[in-house]
C-alpha positions in Angstrom: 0.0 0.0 0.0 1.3 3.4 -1.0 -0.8 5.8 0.5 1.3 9.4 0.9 -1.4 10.6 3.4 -0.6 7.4 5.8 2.4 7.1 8.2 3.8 3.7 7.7 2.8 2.7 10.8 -1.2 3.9 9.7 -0.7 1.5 6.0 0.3 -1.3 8.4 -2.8 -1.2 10.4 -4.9 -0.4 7.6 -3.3 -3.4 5.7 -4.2 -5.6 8.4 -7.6 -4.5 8.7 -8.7 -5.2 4.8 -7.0 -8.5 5.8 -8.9 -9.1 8.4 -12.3 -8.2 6.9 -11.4 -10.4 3.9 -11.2 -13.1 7.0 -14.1 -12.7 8.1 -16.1 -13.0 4.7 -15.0 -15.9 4.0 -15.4 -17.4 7.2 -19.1 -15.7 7.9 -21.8 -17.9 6.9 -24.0 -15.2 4.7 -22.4 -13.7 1.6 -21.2 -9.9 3.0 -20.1 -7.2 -0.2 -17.9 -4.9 0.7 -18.8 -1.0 0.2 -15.9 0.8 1.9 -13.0 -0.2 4.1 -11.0 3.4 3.9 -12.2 4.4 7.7 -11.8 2.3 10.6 -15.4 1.1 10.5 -15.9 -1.1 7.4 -18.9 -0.9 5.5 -20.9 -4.0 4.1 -23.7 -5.2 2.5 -25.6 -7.9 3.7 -29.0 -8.5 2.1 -29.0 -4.8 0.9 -28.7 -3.8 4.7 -25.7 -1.7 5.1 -23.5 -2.5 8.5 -20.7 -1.5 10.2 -17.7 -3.5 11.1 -15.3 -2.6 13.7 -12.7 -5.1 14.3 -10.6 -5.4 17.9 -7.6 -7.3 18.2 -7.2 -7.5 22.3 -3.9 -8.6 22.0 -2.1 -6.2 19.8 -4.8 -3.2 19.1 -2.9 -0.3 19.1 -5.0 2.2 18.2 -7.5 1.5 21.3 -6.4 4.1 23.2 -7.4 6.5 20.1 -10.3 4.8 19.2 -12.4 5.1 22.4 -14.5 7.0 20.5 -16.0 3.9 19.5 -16.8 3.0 22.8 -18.8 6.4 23.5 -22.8 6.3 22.4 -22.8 9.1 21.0 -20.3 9.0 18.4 -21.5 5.7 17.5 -25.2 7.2 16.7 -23.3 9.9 14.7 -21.6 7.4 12.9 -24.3 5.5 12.1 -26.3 8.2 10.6 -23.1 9.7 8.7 -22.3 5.7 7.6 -25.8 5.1 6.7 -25.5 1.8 8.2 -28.3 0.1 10.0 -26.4 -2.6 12.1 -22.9 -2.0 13.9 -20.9 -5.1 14.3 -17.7 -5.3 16.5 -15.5 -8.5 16.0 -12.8 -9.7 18.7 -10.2 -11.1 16.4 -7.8 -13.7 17.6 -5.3 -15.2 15.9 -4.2 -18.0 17.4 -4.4 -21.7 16.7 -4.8 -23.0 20.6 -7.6 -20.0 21.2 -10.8 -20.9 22.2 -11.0 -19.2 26.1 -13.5 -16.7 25.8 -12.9 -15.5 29.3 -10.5 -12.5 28.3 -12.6 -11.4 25.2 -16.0 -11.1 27.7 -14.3 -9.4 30.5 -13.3 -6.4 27.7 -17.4 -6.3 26.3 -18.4 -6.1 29.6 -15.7 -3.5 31.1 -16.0 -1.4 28.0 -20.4 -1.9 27.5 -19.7 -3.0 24.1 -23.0 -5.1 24.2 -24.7 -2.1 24.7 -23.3 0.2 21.7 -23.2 -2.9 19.3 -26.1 -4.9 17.4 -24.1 -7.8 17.6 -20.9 -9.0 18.2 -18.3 -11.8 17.3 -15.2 -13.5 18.4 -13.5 -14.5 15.2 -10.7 -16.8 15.2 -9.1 -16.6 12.1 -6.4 -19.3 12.3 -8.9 -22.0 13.2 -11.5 -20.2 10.6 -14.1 -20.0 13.7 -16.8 -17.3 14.2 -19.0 -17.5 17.3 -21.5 -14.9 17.8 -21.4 -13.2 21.6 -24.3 -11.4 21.0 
């Protein structure tokens, strides 16, 4: 990726996330097109309803301490309505081939109230191909 407006560092992460949302496509069970991926919520199609994706790696998510915006209700209503996306989808993304201890993934939803902002949300293991749904 040679994007002049990104700091390396920014192409890395945003290199990562297309990766992961091509992941998860392939692993989700309905067909999901893809309408934008340049922010750091990804846009998709599912049925012709437009939703949101934000993905969290707990492990290695730097940006969390500058995304906490996406933790705040408010934002997330004014990104919904800028988005024009019905549903807002945050996925825990593991990548890991002995994960399967949820424990750590439901201690952050609950400490942050994710299951309140979010429609639904997914732990997504993407070396073992797994999605289960949380909520």
């Amino acid at each position: 990726m040679d994007d002049r407006l990104l700091s390396e560092v920014q192409q890395e992460e945003k290199i990562i996330q297309v990766f992961d949302l091509f992941r998860f496509i392939r692993t989700y069970k309905q067909p999901l097109k893809i309408n934008d991926y340049r922010d750091t919520i990804n846009i998709v199609d599912e049925d012709g309803v437009q939703k949101g994706i934000y993905f969290c790696d707990l492990l290695c998510n730097t940006r969390y301490s500058f995304d906490r915006l996406l933790y705040m209700p408010s934002e997330l209503i004014s990104l919904r309505k800028i988005l024009r996306i019905k549903e807002l989808w945050f996925v825990i993304i593991e990548e890991s081939f002995y994960a399967g201890d949820l424990t750590t993934s439901k201690e952050f939803i609950k400490n942050n109230k994710v299951a309140n902002l979010y429609d639904k949300i997914f732990y997504f293991n993407s070396s073992q191909s797994t999605i289960k749904i949380l909520k």
